[in-house]
N, C-alpha and C positions, 0 to 999 in steps of 0.2 A: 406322370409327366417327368421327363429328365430335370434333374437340378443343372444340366448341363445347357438346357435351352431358357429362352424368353418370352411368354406368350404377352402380349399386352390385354390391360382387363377388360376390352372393348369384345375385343375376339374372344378371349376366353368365356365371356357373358353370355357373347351372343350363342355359342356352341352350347353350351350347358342351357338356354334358353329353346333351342331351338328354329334362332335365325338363322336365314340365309348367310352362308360366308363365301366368299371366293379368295382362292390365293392370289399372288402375283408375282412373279418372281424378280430381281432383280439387278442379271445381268444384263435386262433390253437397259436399265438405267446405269449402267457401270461402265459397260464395254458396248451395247450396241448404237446407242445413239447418242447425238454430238451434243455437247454443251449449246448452248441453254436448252436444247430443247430435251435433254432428256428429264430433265426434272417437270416441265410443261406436259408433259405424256402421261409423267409419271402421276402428276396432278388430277390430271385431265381423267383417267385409267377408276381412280377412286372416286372421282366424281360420279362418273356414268352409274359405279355399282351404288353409290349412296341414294343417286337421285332415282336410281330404281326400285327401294328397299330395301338394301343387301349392306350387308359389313367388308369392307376392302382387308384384305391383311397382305400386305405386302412383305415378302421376305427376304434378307437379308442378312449378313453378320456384320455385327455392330462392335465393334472394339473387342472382337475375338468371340462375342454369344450370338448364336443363333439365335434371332430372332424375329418372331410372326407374330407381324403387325407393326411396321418400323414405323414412326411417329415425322411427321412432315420435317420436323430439324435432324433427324437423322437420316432420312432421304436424301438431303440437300446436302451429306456432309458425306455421303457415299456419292452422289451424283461428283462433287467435284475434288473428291480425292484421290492424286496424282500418283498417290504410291498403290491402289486398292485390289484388290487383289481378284481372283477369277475360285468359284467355292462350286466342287462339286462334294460328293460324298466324301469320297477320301483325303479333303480338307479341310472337313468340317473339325474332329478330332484336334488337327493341330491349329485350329485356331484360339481351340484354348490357350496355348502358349507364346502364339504369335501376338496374339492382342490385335490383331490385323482389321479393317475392314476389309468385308469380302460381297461382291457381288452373287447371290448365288444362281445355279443354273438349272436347267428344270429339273435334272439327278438329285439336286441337294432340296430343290424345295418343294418337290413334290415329297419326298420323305418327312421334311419338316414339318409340311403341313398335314398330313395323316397322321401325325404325332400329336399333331394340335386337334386332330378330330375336323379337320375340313375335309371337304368330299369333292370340290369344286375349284379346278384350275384353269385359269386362261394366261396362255402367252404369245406366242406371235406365231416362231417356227420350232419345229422340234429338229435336236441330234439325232445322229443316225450314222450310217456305213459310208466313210470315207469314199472317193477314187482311189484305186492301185489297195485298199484295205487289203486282199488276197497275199499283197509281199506284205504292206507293212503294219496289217494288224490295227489298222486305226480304224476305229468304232467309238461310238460318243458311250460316255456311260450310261447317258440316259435312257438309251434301250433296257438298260439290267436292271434299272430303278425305275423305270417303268415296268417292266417285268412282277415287282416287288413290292410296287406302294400302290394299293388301291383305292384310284382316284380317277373322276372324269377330269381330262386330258384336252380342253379346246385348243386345239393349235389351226394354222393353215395349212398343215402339211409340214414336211423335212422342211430343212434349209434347201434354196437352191443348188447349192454349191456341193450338196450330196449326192450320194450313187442312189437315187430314190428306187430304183428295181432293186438291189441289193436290201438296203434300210426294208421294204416291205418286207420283203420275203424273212428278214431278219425278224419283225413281227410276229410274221407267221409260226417260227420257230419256237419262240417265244411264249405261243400262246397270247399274246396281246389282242385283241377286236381291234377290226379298225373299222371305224364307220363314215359315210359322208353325209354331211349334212344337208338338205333337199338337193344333192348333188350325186351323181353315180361316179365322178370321178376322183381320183384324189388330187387334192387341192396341190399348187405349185407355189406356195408361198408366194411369191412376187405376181404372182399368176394362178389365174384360176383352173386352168390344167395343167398336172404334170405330165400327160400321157399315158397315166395306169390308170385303173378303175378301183372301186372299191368294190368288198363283198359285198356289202348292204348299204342300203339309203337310208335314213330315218330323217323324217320331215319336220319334228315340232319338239320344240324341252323336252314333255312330257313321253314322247315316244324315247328320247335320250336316257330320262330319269327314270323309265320303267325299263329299259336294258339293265343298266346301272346295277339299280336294286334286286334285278334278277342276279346278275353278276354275284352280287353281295352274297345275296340267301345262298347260294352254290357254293361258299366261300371262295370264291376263287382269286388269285391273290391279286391280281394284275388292274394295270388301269386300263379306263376304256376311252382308246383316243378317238375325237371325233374332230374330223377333216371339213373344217370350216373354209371356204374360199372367200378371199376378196373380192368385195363390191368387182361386179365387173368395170364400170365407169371407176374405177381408182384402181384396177391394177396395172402393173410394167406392160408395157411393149415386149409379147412373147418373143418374135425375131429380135429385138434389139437384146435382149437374156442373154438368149443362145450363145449370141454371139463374145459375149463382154464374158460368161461364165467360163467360157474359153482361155482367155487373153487370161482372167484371176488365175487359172487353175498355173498356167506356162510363168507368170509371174512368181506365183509361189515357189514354184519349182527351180528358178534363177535364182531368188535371193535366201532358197532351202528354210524355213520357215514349219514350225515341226508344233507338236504337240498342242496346247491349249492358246496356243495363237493363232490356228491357222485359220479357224471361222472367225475372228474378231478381223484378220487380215482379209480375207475374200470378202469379205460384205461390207470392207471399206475401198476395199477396188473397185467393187461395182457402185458403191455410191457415186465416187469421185468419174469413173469413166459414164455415169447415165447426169450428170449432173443434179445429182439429189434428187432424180423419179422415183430410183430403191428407195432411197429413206420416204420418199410420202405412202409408196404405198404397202410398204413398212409398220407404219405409222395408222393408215386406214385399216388392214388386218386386224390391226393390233387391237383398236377398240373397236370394230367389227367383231373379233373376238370376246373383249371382255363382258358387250352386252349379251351374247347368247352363252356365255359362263353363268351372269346373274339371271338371266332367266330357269336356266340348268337348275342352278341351284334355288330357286323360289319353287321348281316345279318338284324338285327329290322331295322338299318337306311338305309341299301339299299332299303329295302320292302319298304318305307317310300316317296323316292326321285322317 
Protein backbone atom coordinates (compact mmCIF):
# COMPACT_ATOMS: atom_id res chain seq x y z
CA UNK A 1 0.00 0.00 0.00
CA UNK A 2 1.33 3.54 -0.98
CA UNK A 3 2.39 5.66 2.03
CA UNK A 4 0.92 8.26 -0.22
CA UNK A 5 -2.82 7.05 0.33
CA UNK A 6 -5.34 6.53 3.45
CA UNK A 7 -7.33 3.28 3.85
CA UNK A 8 -9.53 3.63 6.97
CA UNK A 9 -9.20 0.30 9.42
CA UNK A 10 -12.84 -0.66 8.83
CA UNK A 11 -12.09 -1.40 4.96
CA UNK A 12 -8.74 -2.35 5.39
CA UNK A 13 -10.22 -5.25 7.97
CA UNK A 14 -12.88 -6.11 6.11
CA UNK A 15 -10.52 -6.77 2.71
CA UNK A 16 -7.85 -8.70 4.57
CA UNK A 17 -10.98 -10.43 6.37
CA UNK A 18 -12.61 -11.36 3.44
CA UNK A 19 -15.86 -9.07 3.65
CA UNK A 20 -17.83 -7.73 1.08
CA UNK A 21 -16.64 -4.03 0.19
CA UNK A 22 -17.95 -1.61 -2.26
CA UNK A 23 -16.45 1.59 -3.26
CA UNK A 24 -18.25 4.83 -3.84
CA UNK A 25 -16.98 7.65 -5.30
CA UNK A 26 -17.29 11.02 -4.50
CA UNK A 27 -17.83 13.48 -7.16
CA UNK A 28 -21.92 12.49 -7.19
CA UNK A 29 -21.26 14.26 -3.43
CA UNK A 30 -18.87 17.31 -4.55
CA UNK A 31 -19.98 18.48 -7.86
CA UNK A 32 -23.23 16.45 -8.76
CA UNK A 33 -25.75 16.98 -6.36
CA UNK A 34 -27.05 20.12 -4.58
CA UNK A 35 -26.69 20.91 -0.94
CA UNK A 36 -28.18 19.31 1.47
CA UNK A 37 -29.03 16.56 -0.36
CA UNK A 38 -25.92 15.47 -1.34
CA UNK A 39 -24.64 14.51 1.87
CA UNK A 40 -28.31 12.71 2.49
CA UNK A 41 -27.55 10.37 -0.61
CA UNK A 42 -24.31 10.08 0.46
CA UNK A 43 -25.69 8.78 3.87
CA UNK A 44 -28.34 7.08 2.54
CA UNK A 45 -25.61 5.13 -0.19
CA UNK A 46 -23.71 3.48 2.99
CA UNK A 47 -26.66 2.58 4.58
CA UNK A 48 -28.13 0.39 1.99
CA UNK A 49 -24.48 -1.42 1.63
CA UNK A 50 -24.37 -1.75 5.60
CA UNK A 51 -27.84 -2.91 6.14
CA UNK A 52 -27.22 -5.53 3.48
CA UNK A 53 -23.94 -6.91 4.99
CA UNK A 54 -21.26 -5.17 3.21
CA UNK A 55 -18.57 -2.32 4.17
CA UNK A 56 -19.22 1.23 2.42
CA UNK A 57 -15.77 2.91 1.64
CA UNK A 58 -16.38 5.93 -0.04
CA UNK A 59 -13.62 7.84 -1.80
CA UNK A 60 -12.30 10.93 -1.78
CA UNK A 61 -9.33 13.34 -1.04
CA UNK A 62 -9.11 14.70 2.26
CA UNK A 63 -6.71 17.52 2.88
CA UNK A 64 -4.61 16.60 -0.17
CA UNK A 65 -4.57 12.11 0.79
CA UNK A 66 -6.37 9.97 -1.04
CA UNK A 67 -8.47 8.36 0.90
CA UNK A 68 -10.87 4.88 1.03
CA UNK A 69 -13.12 5.03 3.36
CA UNK A 70 -13.93 8.83 4.23
CA UNK A 71 -15.40 8.93 7.69
CA UNK A 72 -19.12 10.67 8.13
CA UNK A 73 -17.30 14.26 9.28
CA UNK A 74 -15.16 14.29 6.34
CA UNK A 75 -17.99 13.64 3.95
CA UNK A 76 -19.86 16.65 5.37
CA UNK A 77 -16.73 18.77 4.98
CA UNK A 78 -16.08 17.79 1.24
CA UNK A 79 -20.07 17.83 0.79
CA UNK A 80 -19.88 21.53 1.64
CA UNK A 81 -16.63 22.95 0.61
CA UNK A 82 -16.85 25.93 -1.59
CA UNK A 83 -13.29 25.97 -2.87
CA UNK A 84 -13.16 21.62 -3.34
CA UNK A 85 -11.77 20.68 -6.06
CA UNK A 86 -12.70 17.95 -9.14
CA UNK A 87 -9.64 14.63 -8.60
CA UNK A 88 -9.26 12.51 -11.48
CA UNK A 89 -5.88 10.55 -11.92
CA UNK A 90 -3.65 13.19 -12.93
CA UNK A 91 -4.63 15.14 -9.80
CA UNK A 92 -4.24 12.87 -7.48
CA UNK A 93 -0.16 13.34 -7.41
CA UNK A 94 -0.64 17.18 -6.87
CA UNK A 95 -2.81 16.96 -4.21
CA UNK A 96 -0.07 16.10 -2.11
CA UNK A 97 0.95 19.71 -2.50
CA UNK A 98 -2.25 21.24 -2.79
CA UNK A 99 -3.46 20.02 0.56
CA UNK A 100 -6.85 20.45 -1.28
CA UNK A 101 -10.14 18.56 -0.86
CA UNK A 102 -10.95 16.79 -3.95
CA UNK A 103 -13.96 15.06 -4.99
CA UNK A 104 -12.88 12.13 -6.85
CA UNK A 105 -14.17 10.71 -10.19
CA UNK A 106 -14.63 7.31 -11.18
CA UNK A 107 -10.79 7.56 -13.06
CA UNK A 108 -9.41 8.31 -9.69
CA UNK A 109 -11.42 5.93 -7.50
CA UNK A 110 -11.68 3.20 -9.19
CA UNK A 111 -7.77 3.20 -9.14
CA UNK A 112 -7.93 4.02 -5.59
CA UNK A 113 -9.90 1.41 -4.77
CA UNK A 114 -8.00 -1.67 -6.53
CA UNK A 115 -5.10 -0.21 -4.62
CA UNK A 116 -7.14 -0.94 -1.48
CA UNK A 117 -7.96 -4.43 -2.86
CA UNK A 118 -11.81 -3.61 -3.53
CA UNK A 119 -13.26 -5.44 -6.38
CA UNK A 120 -16.75 -3.82 -6.35
CA UNK A 121 -17.83 -0.17 -7.52
CA UNK A 122 -21.08 1.49 -7.87
CA UNK A 123 -21.86 5.07 -9.16
CA UNK A 124 -24.54 6.59 -11.07
CA UNK A 125 -23.22 7.49 -14.67
CA UNK A 126 -19.97 6.66 -16.31
CA UNK A 127 -17.55 9.40 -18.62
CA UNK A 128 -17.04 8.74 -21.90
CA UNK A 129 -16.71 10.40 -25.66
CA UNK A 130 -17.60 13.96 -25.60
CA UNK A 131 -20.00 15.56 -28.84
CA UNK A 132 -17.59 17.26 -31.56
CA UNK A 133 -14.60 14.81 -29.57
CA UNK A 134 -13.36 14.08 -33.52
CA UNK A 135 -12.08 18.19 -33.48
CA UNK A 136 -11.59 18.49 -29.97
CA UNK A 137 -10.23 15.58 -28.42
CA UNK A 138 -12.45 15.47 -25.50
CA UNK A 139 -12.83 12.08 -23.91
CA UNK A 140 -13.34 11.49 -19.94
CA UNK A 141 -10.32 9.72 -18.52
CA UNK A 142 -12.34 7.34 -17.20
CA UNK A 143 -12.45 5.19 -20.22
CA UNK A 144 -8.27 4.72 -19.78
CA UNK A 145 -8.70 3.95 -15.99
CA UNK A 146 -11.11 1.87 -16.76
CA UNK A 147 -9.24 0.26 -19.36
CA UNK A 148 -6.56 -0.25 -16.31
CA UNK A 149 -7.99 -0.85 -12.92
CA UNK A 150 -9.75 -4.11 -12.57
CA UNK A 151 -12.94 -3.69 -11.09
CA UNK A 152 -16.75 -4.57 -11.52
CA UNK A 153 -18.06 -1.17 -12.66
CA UNK A 154 -22.01 -0.79 -11.76
CA UNK A 155 -23.05 2.25 -13.53
CA UNK A 156 -26.50 3.11 -15.50
CA UNK A 157 -24.85 3.76 -18.50
CA UNK A 158 -22.67 7.07 -19.86
CA UNK A 159 -23.82 10.29 -18.83
CA UNK A 160 -26.60 11.66 -20.99
CA UNK A 161 -24.95 14.36 -22.29
CA UNK A 162 -22.25 11.91 -24.09
CA UNK A 163 -21.85 10.73 -27.77
CA UNK A 164 -23.00 7.21 -26.17
CA UNK A 165 -22.23 5.26 -29.95
CA UNK A 166 -18.81 6.96 -29.80
CA UNK A 167 -18.14 6.03 -25.74
CA UNK A 168 -19.13 2.30 -26.84
CA UNK A 169 -17.30 1.71 -29.49
CA UNK A 170 -14.51 3.56 -27.40
CA UNK A 171 -15.05 0.38 -25.07
CA UNK A 172 -14.86 -1.85 -27.68
CA UNK A 173 -11.46 -0.52 -28.42
CA UNK A 174 -10.50 -0.82 -25.30
CA UNK A 175 -11.20 -4.16 -24.72
CA UNK A 176 -13.48 -3.17 -21.85
CA UNK A 177 -16.97 -5.89 -21.47
CA UNK A 178 -19.83 -4.36 -21.35
CA UNK A 179 -22.76 -6.06 -20.02
CA UNK A 180 -26.47 -5.44 -19.17
CA UNK A 181 -27.91 -6.19 -16.46
CA UNK A 182 -31.48 -8.57 -17.03
CA UNK A 183 -31.58 -5.95 -19.78
CA UNK A 184 -30.21 -6.39 -23.64
CA UNK A 185 -29.98 -2.66 -23.89
CA UNK A 186 -27.66 -0.30 -22.54
CA UNK A 187 -28.86 1.69 -19.92
CA UNK A 188 -29.46 5.80 -20.70
CA UNK A 189 -28.74 6.91 -17.34
CA UNK A 190 -31.73 9.18 -16.81
CA UNK A 191 -33.38 6.59 -18.81
CA UNK A 192 -33.64 3.10 -19.19
CA UNK A 193 -32.65 3.13 -22.98
CA UNK A 194 -30.12 4.59 -24.67
CA UNK A 195 -30.87 3.21 -28.11
CA UNK A 196 -27.87 0.84 -28.38
CA UNK A 197 -27.75 -2.68 -27.15
CA UNK A 198 -25.50 -4.56 -25.27
CA UNK A 199 -23.31 -7.66 -26.21
CA UNK A 200 -24.56 -9.79 -23.40
CA UNK A 201 -27.29 -10.01 -20.68
CA UNK A 202 -26.36 -11.42 -17.43
CA UNK A 203 -29.34 -11.81 -15.12
CA UNK A 204 -28.26 -12.35 -11.32
CA UNK A 205 -24.79 -11.17 -9.07
CA UNK A 206 -23.67 -14.33 -9.26
CA UNK A 207 -23.70 -14.70 -13.18
CA UNK A 208 -21.96 -11.03 -12.85
CA UNK A 209 -19.41 -12.43 -10.10
CA UNK A 210 -18.67 -15.51 -12.22
CA UNK A 211 -17.76 -13.11 -15.52
CA UNK A 212 -15.71 -11.23 -13.07
CA UNK A 213 -13.62 -13.85 -11.78
CA UNK A 214 -13.32 -15.47 -15.15
CA UNK A 215 -12.02 -12.01 -16.07
CA UNK A 216 -9.45 -12.22 -13.30
CA UNK A 217 -8.02 -15.80 -13.88
CA UNK A 218 -7.31 -14.59 -17.59
CA UNK A 219 -5.47 -11.68 -16.00
CA UNK A 220 -6.94 -9.45 -17.85
CA UNK A 221 -6.55 -5.91 -16.81
CA UNK A 222 -9.75 -4.19 -17.48
CA UNK A 223 -12.93 -3.54 -15.61
CA UNK A 224 -16.15 -5.14 -16.15
CA UNK A 225 -18.85 -2.51 -16.65
CA UNK A 226 -22.27 -3.59 -15.95
CA UNK A 227 -25.15 -1.47 -17.47
CA UNK A 228 -27.68 -1.26 -14.63
CA UNK A 229 -31.05 0.72 -15.72
CA UNK A 230 -33.23 2.78 -13.68
CA UNK A 231 -36.30 1.61 -12.09
CA UNK A 232 -38.59 2.15 -14.90
CA UNK A 233 -41.31 3.95 -12.53
CA UNK A 234 -38.39 6.60 -11.62
CA UNK A 235 -36.78 7.32 -14.75
CA UNK A 236 -36.84 11.02 -16.91
CA UNK A 237 -39.36 11.39 -19.52
CA UNK A 238 -37.22 9.94 -22.58
CA UNK A 239 -38.98 12.95 -25.11
CA UNK A 240 -38.53 15.56 -22.50
CA UNK A 241 -34.31 14.43 -22.46
CA UNK A 242 -34.03 14.76 -26.01
CA UNK A 243 -35.14 17.68 -25.95
CA UNK A 244 -33.43 19.71 -22.81
CA UNK A 245 -29.98 17.58 -23.79
CA UNK A 246 -30.22 19.69 -26.86
CA UNK A 247 -30.76 23.25 -25.42
CA UNK A 248 -27.44 22.08 -22.55
CA UNK A 249 -25.35 21.02 -25.36
CA UNK A 250 -26.24 24.97 -27.60
CA UNK A 251 -25.84 26.57 -24.00
CA UNK A 252 -22.53 25.26 -23.42
CA UNK A 253 -21.36 26.22 -26.52
CA UNK A 254 -22.52 30.28 -25.95
CA UNK A 255 -21.12 30.70 -22.72
CA UNK A 256 -17.73 28.31 -24.24
CA UNK A 257 -17.49 26.27 -21.14
CA UNK A 258 -14.31 23.68 -21.62
CA UNK A 259 -12.61 21.05 -19.94
CA UNK A 260 -13.59 19.47 -16.37
CA UNK A 261 -16.59 21.81 -16.09
CA UNK A 262 -18.53 20.83 -18.80
CA UNK A 263 -20.46 17.57 -17.14
CA UNK A 264 -20.83 19.36 -13.91
CA UNK A 265 -22.46 22.39 -16.32
CA UNK A 266 -24.85 20.11 -18.40
CA UNK A 267 -26.37 18.07 -15.78
CA UNK A 268 -27.03 21.33 -13.89
CA UNK A 269 -28.98 22.60 -17.09
CA UNK A 270 -30.93 19.77 -17.16
CA UNK A 271 -31.81 19.65 -13.69
CA UNK A 272 -32.91 23.26 -13.59
CA UNK A 273 -34.83 23.26 -17.19
CA UNK A 274 -36.64 19.42 -16.02
CA UNK A 275 -37.39 21.03 -12.52
CA UNK A 276 -35.31 18.52 -10.37
CA UNK A 277 -36.86 15.16 -12.44
CA UNK A 278 -32.87 14.64 -13.35
CA UNK A 279 -31.79 15.02 -10.00
CA UNK A 280 -34.62 12.30 -8.59
CA UNK A 281 -33.97 9.99 -11.06
CA UNK A 282 -30.47 10.64 -10.52
CA UNK A 283 -30.73 9.79 -7.25
CA UNK A 284 -33.07 6.54 -7.83
CA UNK A 285 -30.07 4.93 -10.25
CA UNK A 286 -27.83 5.91 -7.85
CA UNK A 287 -29.05 3.57 -5.07
CA UNK A 288 -30.69 1.24 -7.53
CA UNK A 289 -27.05 0.94 -8.22
CA UNK A 290 -25.44 0.65 -4.99
CA UNK A 291 -27.66 -2.30 -3.98
CA UNK A 292 -26.80 -4.67 -6.96
CA UNK A 293 -22.91 -3.40 -6.32
CA UNK A 294 -23.53 -5.13 -2.54
CA UNK A 295 -25.08 -7.88 -3.91
CA UNK A 296 -21.98 -8.12 -6.58
CA UNK A 297 -19.80 -8.04 -4.15
CA UNK A 298 -21.50 -10.61 -1.34
CA UNK A 299 -21.90 -12.94 -4.52
CA UNK A 300 -17.47 -12.59 -5.87
CA UNK A 301 -16.74 -14.06 -2.12
CA UNK A 302 -19.20 -16.60 -1.92
CA UNK A 303 -18.15 -18.02 -5.63
CA UNK A 304 -14.62 -17.73 -3.93
CA UNK A 305 -15.25 -20.03 -0.43
Amino acid sequence: MSSFMKVAPEVSEAVKAGKPVVALESTIITHGLPRPRNVDVATEAEKIIRDAGAVPATIGVFHGVPTVGLTATEIEELANDDTVGKASVRELPIAAVTKRNYGTTIAATSLLAVRAGISVFATGGLGGVHHGASTNFDESADLYALANNPIVMISSGAKAVLDIHATLERFESLSIPVVGYQTDNYPGFYVQDSGFKVPVRLDSPEEIATAFTAQRGLGLPSALLVGNPVPKDEQLDPDLLHGVVQKAWDALDEQGIEGQAVTPFLLEYIRQETKDASLDANVALYRNNVRLATAVAKALLAGAE
